[in-house]
C-alpha positions, 0 to 999 in steps of 0.5 A: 512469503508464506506459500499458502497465498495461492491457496487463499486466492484458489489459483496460482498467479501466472508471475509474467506474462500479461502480468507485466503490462498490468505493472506498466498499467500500475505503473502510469496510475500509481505515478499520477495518483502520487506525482499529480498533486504535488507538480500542481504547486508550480500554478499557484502563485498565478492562481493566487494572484488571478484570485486575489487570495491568500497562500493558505487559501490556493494550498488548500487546492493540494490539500483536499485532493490528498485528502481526498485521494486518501479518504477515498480508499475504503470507496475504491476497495468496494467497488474494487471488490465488486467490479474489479480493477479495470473499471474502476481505474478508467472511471477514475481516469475520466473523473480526474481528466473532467475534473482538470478540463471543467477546473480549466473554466472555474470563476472561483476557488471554490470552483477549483477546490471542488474539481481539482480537489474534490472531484480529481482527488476521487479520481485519484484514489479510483486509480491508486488501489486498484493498481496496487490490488491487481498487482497481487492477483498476478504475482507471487514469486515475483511479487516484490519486484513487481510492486517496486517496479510499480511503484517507481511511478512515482518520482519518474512521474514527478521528474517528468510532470514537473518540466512539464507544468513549467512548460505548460504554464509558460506558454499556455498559463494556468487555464490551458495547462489544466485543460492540456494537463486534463487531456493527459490524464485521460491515458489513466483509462488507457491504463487502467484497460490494460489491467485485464482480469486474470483467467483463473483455473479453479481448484476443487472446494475445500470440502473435497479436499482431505484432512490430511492435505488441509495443512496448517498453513492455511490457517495459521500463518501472517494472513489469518493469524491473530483474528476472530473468524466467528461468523457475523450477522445482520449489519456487520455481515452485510458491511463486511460483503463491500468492505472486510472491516474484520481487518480490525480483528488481524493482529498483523494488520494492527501492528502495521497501522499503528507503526504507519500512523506514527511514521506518517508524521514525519513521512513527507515533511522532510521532503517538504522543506528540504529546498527551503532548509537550503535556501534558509542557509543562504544556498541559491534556489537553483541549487536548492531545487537541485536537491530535489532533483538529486533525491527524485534520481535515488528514489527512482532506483531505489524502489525496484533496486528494493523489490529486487533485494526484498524478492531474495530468499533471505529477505522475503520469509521475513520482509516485515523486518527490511521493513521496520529497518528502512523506517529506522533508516530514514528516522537516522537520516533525519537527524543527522541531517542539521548535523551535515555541514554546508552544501554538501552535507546537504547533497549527502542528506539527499542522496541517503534519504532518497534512498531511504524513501524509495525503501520505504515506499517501494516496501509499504504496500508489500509489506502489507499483502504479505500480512493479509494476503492478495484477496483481502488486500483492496480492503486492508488498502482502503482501510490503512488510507482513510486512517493514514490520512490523518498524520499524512495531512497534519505531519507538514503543518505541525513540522511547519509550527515547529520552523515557526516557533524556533525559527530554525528548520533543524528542530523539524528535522530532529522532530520527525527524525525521532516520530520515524524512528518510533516508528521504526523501532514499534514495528520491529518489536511487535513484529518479532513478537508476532513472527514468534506468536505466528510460529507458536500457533503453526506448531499448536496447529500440527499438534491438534492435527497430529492429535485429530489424526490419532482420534481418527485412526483410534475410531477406524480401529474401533470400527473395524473391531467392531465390525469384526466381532459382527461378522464373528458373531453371525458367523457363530449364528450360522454354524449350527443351522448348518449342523443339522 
């Protein structure tokens, strides 16, 4: 990681401390952001009969709270920026809480699409961005340990909640469950009240600080590289106030989205179809869900077992690269996935691709702060997630079309196997590239320095000449008033 920062930010992060319970706090929002929508499928067949409506029709109810969660984050980044994390997350805790608790009493599905998914998808996005933004006003050295150990929220919570519903909704049904369930959610607030602003030691302005320590670093590095930093006015500076929308402008932030987009098709379909692959190849449905249970397990390891690789002096000055090659790796698990014969094939596909994922996951936010740096992080965040949205919604459909068509699952597989590994290999071409192109504009930088540095001395030489030949001068003046 390049060490300019904590100079961007204008402090050090403190790397500990307090700093670990603002993780456990990421950890419980980023969990429930993540796990949340995905356990509420256990309900949905009673829904869809309490309702009389189609399967497409109750599926709905977890498409729009992603989508919305999703669509949120350029939302949650303002408000980030304006008030910090900590009250965002808690208004998003009790969004989401009241949203479950009022869902509990819904006559309608339009009634659930717009709590449980509207309203709860808000909430959602309120506890994702702040806690992954805060993480980085904390951490520095540590940072990729940090996020690996937050984001492995995720596939606890998910392990965790999905017993849980189950239990709820036998013994409570569905209206007490979300009602319990909306209780539950509330502890986001309490999460989000650990996530305390940090205390921050300001260095002297930039303008008291001399040439000779204003290095190249600063300027020429994965955050500030390859944009336009003209000064805007009207409109596009009163924008830029809530939201950077220059992100448009950063090349590293380019080439990180366009790898994501393509990567997003085939993210999460797998995932999707893995239990139904196996029940289409005749293996029983408590041994199916035993896969998912199988990849859950690796995936809860992998991601801090990442962060701490991700953190090793080998890695970290080129963490783009580890990056670009779990995409890859999950792109190869996919395709030789129809080629694994049997159960257990299929257990050895769970294993590697739970690996692969936590990689992925435990990287993807990572990745990203090292390109643009803590402080534009919240808006880097909610920009990537409002366009990320996309593929994330039509990745399961489309793969879906494809089970459809050919009536074989292995098609899907090879489909999103080959849209991950486009996105694998683009992101570490472009990411050579820009590490070359970062490198080439670092030495440009010394040069012109070097350059201004001898313009300077020239010019003090100059006036010292200068000031001499005066001084030379009066003196001669002076001699023969004294004379006579």
């Amino acid at each position: 990681m390049p060490p300019s920062a904590s100079t961007n930010l204008g402090y050090t992060p403190p790397d500990g401390g307090w700093g670990w319970a603002v993780v456990f706090g990421s950890f419980v929002s980023i969990g429930f952001s993540y796990a949340f929508p995905k356990s509420l499928t256990i309900y949905f067949k009673e829904i869809q009969e309490y309702f009389s409506i189609s399967y497409s029709e109750i599926a709905w109810v977890s498409s729009i709270m992603l989508a919305t969660m999703y669509a949120g984050g350029p939302v949650s980044s303002i408000l980030v920026n304006r008030y910090g994390s900590r009250p965002v997350v808690i208004v998003g805790g009790l969004m989401v809480g009241l949203a479950m608790v009022t869902a509990s009493f819904g006559t309608t599905i339009l009634h659930l699409y717009l709590c449980v998914g509207v309203i709860g998808g808000f909430g959602l996005a309120f506890n994702l961005q702040p806690a992954l933004t805060i993480i980085g006003k904390y951490f520095l050295v540590k940072r990729p340990i940090a996020n690996g150990l937050a984001m492995a929220g995720s596939p606890v919570f998910l392990s965790t909640l999905a017993p849980l519903n189950q239990f709820l909704f036998d013994h409570f049904g569905w209206r007490g469950s979300f009602l319990i369930l909306g209780g539950v959610l509330f502890n986001c607030c309490v999460a989000g009240s650990l996530m305390r602003p940090i205390k921050i030691k300001i260095k002297p302005p930039v303008s008291q600080i001399t040439d000779d320590n204003d290095t190249g670093e600063l300027d020429v590095n994965p955050q500030t590289a390859g944009q336009d930093n003209s000064k805007q006015s009207g409109c596009a500076a009163k924008f830029n106030q809530f939201i950077d929308v220059s992100l448009f402008k950063h090349r590293g932030f380019l080439i990180y989205l366009v790898g994501n987009v393509l990567m997003f098709f085939g993210f999460f379909a797998p995932v999707v179809f893995l239990a139904p692959y196996a029940k289409h190849q005749g293996i029983d449905e408590y041994s199916a869900a035993f896969l998912l249970s199988i990849f859950a397990l690796v995936d809860m390891f992998a991601r801090p077992g990442t962060g701490l690789v991700a953190n090793t002096r080998w890695i970290r000055p080129k963490i783009q690269y580890f990056f670009s090659f779990a995409v890859i790796y999950n792109g190869l698990c996919h395709l030789m996935c129809p080629l694994l014969p049997g159960y257990i094939g299929l257990v050895v596909y769970a294993v590697f691709f739970g690996l692969a994922f936590g990689m992925v996951c435990a990287l993807l936010f990572e990745v990203l702060m090292d390109l643009v740096g803590a402080q534009r992080f919240s808006s880097a965040v909610g920009l990537a997630t409002i366009i990320e949205c996309g593929p994330v919604l039509l990745g399961p459909p489309l793969s879906g079309l494809l089970v459809d068509i050919f009536m074989d699952y292995k098609y899907m597989y090879f489909a999103c196997g080959v849209m991950m590994l486009a996105g694998g290999i683009f992101l570490f071409i472009m990411n050579y590239y820009n590490y070359r192109w970062l490198e080439k504009e670092k030495k440009q930088k010394k040069v012109e320095e070097l350059q201004i540095g001898s313009a300077k001395v020239l010019a003090a030489m100059e006036e010292a000449k200068d000031n001499e030949e005066e001084v030379k001068l009066s003196t001669e003046e002076k001699t023969p008033d004294s004379t006579c």
